[in-house]
MIKOLTOR-608036 format. One line per 8 residues: number of its first residue (from 1); their letters; for each residue x, y, z of N, C-alpha, C. Coordinates in nm, 3 decimals, m for minus. Layout:
NUM> A> X Y Z X Y Z X Y Z | ...
***
This chain:
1> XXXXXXXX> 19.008 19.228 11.750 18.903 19.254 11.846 18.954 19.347 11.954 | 18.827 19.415 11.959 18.926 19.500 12.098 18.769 19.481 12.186 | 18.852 19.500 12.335 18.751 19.459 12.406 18.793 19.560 12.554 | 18.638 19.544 12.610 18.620 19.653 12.772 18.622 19.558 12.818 | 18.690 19.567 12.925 18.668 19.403 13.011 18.658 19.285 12.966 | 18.621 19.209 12.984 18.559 19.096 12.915 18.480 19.055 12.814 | 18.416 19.162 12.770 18.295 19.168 12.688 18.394 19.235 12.509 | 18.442 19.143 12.418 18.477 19.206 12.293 18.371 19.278 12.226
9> XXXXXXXX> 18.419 19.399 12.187 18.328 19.403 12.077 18.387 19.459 11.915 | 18.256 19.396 11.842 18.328 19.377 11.695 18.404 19.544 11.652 | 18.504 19.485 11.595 18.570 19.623 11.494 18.564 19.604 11.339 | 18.543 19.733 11.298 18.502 19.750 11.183 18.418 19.719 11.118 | 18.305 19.730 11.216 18.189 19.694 11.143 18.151 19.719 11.020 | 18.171 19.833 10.980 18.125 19.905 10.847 18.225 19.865 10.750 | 18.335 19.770 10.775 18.421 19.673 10.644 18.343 19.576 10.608 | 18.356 19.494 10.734 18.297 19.356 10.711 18.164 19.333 10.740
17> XXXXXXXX> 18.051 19.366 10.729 17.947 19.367 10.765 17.865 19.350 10.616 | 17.885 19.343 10.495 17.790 19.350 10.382 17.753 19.214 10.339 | 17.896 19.131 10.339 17.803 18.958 10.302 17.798 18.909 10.496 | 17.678 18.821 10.427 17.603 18.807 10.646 17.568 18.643 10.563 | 17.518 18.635 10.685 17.493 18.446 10.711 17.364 18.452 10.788 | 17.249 18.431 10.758 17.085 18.462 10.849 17.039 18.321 10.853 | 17.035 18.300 10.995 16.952 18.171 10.992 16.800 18.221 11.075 | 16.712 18.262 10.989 16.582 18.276 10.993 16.501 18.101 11.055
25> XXXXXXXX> 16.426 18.096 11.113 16.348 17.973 11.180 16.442 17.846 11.161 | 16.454 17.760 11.037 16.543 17.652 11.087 16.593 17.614 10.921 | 16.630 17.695 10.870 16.682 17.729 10.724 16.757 17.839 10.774 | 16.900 17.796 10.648 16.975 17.941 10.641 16.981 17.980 10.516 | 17.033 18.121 10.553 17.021 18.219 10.417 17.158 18.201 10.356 | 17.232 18.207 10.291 17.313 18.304 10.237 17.318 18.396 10.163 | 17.331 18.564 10.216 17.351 18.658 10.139 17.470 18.704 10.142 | 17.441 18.832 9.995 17.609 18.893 9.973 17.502 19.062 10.022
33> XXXXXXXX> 17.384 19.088 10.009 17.315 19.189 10.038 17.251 19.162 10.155 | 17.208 19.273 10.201 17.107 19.266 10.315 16.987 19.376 10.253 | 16.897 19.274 10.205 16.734 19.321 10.185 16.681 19.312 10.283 | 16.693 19.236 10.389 16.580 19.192 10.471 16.618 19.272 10.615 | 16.713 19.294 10.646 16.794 19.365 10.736 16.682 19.467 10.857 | 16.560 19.519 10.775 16.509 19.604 10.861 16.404 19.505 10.906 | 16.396 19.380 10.885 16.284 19.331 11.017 16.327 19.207 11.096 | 16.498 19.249 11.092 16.525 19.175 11.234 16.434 19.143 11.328
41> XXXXXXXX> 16.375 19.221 11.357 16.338 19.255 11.543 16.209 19.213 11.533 | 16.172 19.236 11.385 15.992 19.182 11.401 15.975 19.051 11.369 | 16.099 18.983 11.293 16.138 18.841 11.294 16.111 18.757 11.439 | 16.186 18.858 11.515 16.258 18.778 11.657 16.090 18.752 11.737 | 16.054 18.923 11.685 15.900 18.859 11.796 15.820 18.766 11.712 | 15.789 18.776 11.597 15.735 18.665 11.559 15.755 18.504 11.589 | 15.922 18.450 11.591 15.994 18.352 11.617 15.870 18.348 11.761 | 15.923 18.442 11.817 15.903 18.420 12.022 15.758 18.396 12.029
49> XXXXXXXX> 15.669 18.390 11.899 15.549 18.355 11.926 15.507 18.250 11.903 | 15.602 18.129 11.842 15.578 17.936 11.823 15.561 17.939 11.969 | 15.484 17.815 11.998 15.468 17.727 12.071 15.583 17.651 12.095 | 15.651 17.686 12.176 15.757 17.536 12.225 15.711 17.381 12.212 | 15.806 17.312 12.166 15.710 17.144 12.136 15.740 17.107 12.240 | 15.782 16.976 12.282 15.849 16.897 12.366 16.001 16.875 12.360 | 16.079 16.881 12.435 16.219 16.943 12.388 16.294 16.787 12.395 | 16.205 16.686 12.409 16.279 16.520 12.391 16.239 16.520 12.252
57> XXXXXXXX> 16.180 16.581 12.145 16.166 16.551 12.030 16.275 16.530 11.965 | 16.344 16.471 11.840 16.465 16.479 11.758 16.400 16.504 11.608 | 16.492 16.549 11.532 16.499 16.533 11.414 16.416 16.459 11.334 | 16.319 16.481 11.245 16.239 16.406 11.171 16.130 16.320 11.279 | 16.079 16.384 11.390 15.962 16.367 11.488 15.900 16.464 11.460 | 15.780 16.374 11.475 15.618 16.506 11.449 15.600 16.616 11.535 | 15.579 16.743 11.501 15.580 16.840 11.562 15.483 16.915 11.600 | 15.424 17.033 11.645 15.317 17.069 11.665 15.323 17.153 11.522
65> XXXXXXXX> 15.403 17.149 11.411 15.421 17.216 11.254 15.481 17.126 11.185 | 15.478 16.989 11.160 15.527 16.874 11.059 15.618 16.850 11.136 | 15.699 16.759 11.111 15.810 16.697 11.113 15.928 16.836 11.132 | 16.008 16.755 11.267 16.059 16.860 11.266 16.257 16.906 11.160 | 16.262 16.997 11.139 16.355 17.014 11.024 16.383 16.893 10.890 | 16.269 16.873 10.890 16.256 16.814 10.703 16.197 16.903 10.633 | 16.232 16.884 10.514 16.259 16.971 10.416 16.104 16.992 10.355 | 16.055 17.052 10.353 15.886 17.026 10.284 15.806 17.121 10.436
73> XXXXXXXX> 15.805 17.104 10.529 15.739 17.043 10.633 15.716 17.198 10.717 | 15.627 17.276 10.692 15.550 17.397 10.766 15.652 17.432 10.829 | 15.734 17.407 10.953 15.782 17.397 11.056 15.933 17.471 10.991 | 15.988 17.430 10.903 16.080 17.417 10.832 16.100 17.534 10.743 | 16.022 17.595 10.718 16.010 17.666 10.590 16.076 17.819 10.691 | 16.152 17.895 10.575 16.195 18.076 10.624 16.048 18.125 10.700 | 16.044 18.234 10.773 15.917 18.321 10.777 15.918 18.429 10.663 | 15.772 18.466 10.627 15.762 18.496 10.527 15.801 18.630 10.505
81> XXXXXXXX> 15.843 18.687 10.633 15.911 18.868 10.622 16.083 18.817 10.606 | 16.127 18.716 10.619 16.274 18.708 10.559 16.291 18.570 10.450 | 16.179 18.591 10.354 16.175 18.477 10.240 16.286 18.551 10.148 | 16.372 18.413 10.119 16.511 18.482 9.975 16.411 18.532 9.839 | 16.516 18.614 9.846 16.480 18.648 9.693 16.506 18.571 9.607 | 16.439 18.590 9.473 16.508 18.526 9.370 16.608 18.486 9.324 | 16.702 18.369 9.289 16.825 18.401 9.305 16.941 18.341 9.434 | 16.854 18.412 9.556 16.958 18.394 9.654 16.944 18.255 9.741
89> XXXXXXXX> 17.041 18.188 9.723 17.102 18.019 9.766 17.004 18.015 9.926 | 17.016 17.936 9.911 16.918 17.890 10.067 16.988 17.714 10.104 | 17.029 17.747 10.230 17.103 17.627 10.236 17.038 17.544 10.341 | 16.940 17.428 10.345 16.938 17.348 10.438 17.030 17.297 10.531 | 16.951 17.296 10.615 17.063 17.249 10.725 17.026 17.092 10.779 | 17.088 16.981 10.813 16.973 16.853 10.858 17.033 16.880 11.017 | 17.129 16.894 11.058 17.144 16.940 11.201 17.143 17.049 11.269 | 17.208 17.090 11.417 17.189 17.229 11.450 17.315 17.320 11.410
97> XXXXXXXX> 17.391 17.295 11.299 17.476 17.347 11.278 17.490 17.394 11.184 | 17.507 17.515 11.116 17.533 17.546 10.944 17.582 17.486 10.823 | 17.713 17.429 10.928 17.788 17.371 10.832 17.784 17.192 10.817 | 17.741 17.150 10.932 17.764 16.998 10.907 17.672 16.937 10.842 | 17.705 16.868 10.699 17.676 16.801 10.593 17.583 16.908 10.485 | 17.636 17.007 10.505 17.619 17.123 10.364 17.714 17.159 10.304 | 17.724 17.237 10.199 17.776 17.304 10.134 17.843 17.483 10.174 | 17.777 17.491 10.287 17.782 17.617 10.353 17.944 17.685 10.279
105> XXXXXXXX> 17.995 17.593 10.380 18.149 17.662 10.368 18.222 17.683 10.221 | 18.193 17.566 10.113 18.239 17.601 9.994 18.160 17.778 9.949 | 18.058 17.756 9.984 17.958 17.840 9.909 18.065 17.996 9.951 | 18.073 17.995 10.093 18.116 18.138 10.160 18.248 18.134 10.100 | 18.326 18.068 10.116 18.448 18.094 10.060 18.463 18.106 9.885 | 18.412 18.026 9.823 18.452 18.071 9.673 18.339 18.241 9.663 | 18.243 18.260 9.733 18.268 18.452 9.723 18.322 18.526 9.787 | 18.427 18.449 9.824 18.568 18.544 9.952 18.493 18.600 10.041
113> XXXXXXXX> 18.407 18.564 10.125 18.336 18.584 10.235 18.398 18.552 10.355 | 18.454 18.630 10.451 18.577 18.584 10.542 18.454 18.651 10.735 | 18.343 18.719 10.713 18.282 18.743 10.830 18.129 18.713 10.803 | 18.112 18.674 10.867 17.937 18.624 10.901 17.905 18.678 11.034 | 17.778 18.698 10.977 17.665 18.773 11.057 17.558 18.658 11.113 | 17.584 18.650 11.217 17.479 18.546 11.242 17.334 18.554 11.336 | 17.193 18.499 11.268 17.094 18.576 11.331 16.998 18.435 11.306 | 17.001 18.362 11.460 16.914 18.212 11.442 16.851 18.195 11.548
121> XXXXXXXX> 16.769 18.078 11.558 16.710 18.027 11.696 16.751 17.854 11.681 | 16.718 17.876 11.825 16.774 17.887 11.954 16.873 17.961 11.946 | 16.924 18.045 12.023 17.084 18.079 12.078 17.128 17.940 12.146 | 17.075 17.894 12.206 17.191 17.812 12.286 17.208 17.682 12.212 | 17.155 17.644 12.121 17.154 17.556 12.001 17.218 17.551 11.890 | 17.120 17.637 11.802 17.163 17.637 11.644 17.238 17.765 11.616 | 17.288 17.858 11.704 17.361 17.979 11.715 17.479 17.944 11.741 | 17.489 17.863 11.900 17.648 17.808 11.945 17.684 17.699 11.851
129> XXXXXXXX> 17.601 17.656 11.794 17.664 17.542 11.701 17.686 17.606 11.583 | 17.635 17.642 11.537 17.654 17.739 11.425 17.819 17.848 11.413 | 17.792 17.878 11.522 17.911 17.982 11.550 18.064 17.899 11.587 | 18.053 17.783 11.649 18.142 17.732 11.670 18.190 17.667 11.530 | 18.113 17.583 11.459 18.141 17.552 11.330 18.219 17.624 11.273 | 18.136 17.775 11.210 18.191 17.885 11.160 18.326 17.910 11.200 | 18.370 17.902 11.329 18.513 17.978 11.383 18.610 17.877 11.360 | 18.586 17.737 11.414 18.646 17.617 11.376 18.708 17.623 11.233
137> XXXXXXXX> 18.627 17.691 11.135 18.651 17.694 10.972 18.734 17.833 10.905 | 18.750 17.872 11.012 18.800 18.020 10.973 18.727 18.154 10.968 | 18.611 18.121 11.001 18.550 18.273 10.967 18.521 18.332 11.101 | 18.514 18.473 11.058 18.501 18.595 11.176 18.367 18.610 11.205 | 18.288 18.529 11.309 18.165 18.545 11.378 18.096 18.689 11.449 | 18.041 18.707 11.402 17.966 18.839 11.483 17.805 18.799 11.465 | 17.779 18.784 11.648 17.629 18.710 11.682 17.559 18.857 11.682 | 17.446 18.848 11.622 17.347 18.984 11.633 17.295 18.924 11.752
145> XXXXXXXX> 17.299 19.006 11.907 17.207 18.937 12.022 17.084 18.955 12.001 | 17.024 19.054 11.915 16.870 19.100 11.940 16.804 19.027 11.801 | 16.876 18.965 11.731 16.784 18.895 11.632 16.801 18.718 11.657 | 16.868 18.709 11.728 16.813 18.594 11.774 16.750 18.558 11.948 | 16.700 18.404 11.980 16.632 18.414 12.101 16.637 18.281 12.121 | 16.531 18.241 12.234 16.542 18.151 12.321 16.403 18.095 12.376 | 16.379 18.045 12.378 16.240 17.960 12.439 16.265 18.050 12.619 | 16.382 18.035 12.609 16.437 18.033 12.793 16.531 18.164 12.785
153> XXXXXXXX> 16.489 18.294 12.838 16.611 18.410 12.785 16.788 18.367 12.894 | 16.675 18.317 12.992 16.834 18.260 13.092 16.933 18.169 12.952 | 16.877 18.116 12.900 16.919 18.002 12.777 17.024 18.095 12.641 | 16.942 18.240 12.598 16.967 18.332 12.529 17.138 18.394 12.572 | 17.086 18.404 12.709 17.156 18.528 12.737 17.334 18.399 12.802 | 17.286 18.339 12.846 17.446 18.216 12.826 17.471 18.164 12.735 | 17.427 18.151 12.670 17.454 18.107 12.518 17.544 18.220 12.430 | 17.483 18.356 12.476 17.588 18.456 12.399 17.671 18.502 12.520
161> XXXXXXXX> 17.680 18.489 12.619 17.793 18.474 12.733 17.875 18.377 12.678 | 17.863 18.274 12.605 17.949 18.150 12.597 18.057 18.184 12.492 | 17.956 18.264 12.374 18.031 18.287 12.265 18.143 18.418 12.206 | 18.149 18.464 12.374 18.200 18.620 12.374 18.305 18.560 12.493 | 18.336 18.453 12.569 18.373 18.426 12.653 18.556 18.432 12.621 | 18.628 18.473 12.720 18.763 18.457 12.671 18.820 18.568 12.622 | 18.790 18.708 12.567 18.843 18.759 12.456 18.703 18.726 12.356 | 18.624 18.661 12.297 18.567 18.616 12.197 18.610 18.491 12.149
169> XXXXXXXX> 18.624 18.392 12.231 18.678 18.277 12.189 18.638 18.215 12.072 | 18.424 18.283 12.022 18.432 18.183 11.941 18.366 18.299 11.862 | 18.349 18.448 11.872 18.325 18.568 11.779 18.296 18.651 11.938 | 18.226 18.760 11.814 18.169 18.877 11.879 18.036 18.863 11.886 | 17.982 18.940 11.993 17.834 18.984 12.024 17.797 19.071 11.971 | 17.667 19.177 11.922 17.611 19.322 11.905 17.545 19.315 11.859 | 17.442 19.411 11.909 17.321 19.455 11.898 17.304 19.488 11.689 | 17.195 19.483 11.665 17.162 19.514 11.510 17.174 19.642 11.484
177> XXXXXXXX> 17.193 19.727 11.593 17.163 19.857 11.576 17.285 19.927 11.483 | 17.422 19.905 11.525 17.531 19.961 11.417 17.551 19.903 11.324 | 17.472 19.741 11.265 17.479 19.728 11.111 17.387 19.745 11.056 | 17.272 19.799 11.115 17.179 19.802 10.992 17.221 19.979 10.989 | 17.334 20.023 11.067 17.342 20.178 11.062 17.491 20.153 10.941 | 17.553 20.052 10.956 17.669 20.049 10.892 17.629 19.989 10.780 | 17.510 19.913 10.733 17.477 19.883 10.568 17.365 19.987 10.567 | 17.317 20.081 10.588 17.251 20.175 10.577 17.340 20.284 10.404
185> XX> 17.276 20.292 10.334 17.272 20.398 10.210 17.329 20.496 10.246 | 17.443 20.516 10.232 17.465 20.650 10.279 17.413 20.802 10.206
***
């Protein structure tokens, strides 16, 4: 990592940037491609257009879209501009974290997948948990800031303060703009 001040930012993007980790609404992806790559941003506004529920809700409480993160349940499901393709693994999650009580990590490692791309909601939730998991396990975090968000941007914007904190204690921050330029066709 090399970094201006305080703020790291990722190197070599255009190495490690082709297998990514997308956590679209409250499902994650795993890809080794990026198909979906050009509607980051129309993802994010779509996301920013739910209704916030009640934030004392937990896990498997009724939601203003089913039950919330069970498997079946409106609420739960990808949006339909970043639905997997055929083929590509989709990993439930039952907490706010990628990895705890999935398969995540076998999956990334037996395709020698050593950097993830990470693009979820909440940031200050299922992103820092997510990301911390991830780094805890060995892998090289790089948070896309503009594809994910926040009910609360004060919430957004410390949440990826948190995860850039130190050097990058727990990855890197950056904008979508140099990987969808660095998986771009040349």
């Amino acid at each position: 990592m090399s970094s201006s001040g305080s703020e790291p930012r990722p190197e070599g993007v255009d190495d490690a940037l082709a297998p990514s980790f997308l956590g679209p609404a409250d499902a994650e992806v795993v890809k080794q491609e990026t198909p979906h790559h050009g509607v980051c941003g129309e993802a994010r506004v779509e996301i920013g257009k739910i209704e916030r529920g009640d934030p004392a809700m937990r896990i498997g409480a009724p939601g203003p879209m089913g039950r919330i993160l069970v498997r079946g349940e409106p609420g739960h499901d990808i949006i339909p501009k970043l639905y997997p393709i055929a083929g590509e693994p989709v990993i439930d999650k039952p907490g706010k974290g990628a990895f705890y009580q999935t398969d995540l990590e076998l999956m990334l490692h037996n395709l020698a997948i050593d950097t993830l791309l990470v693009c979820c909601v909440p940031t200050e939730v299922c992103v820092n948990e997510s990301v911390r998991e991830d780094n805890d396990v060995g892998f090289r975090c790089i948070v896309l800031a503009d594809c994910c968000a926040s009910y609360f941007p004060e919430f957004h914007d410390m949440g990826l303060k948190m995860i850039k904190a130190q050097g990058g204690i727990f990855g890197s921050v950056s904008s979508s703009a140099p990987v969808v330029a660095a998986l771009a066709p040349s």
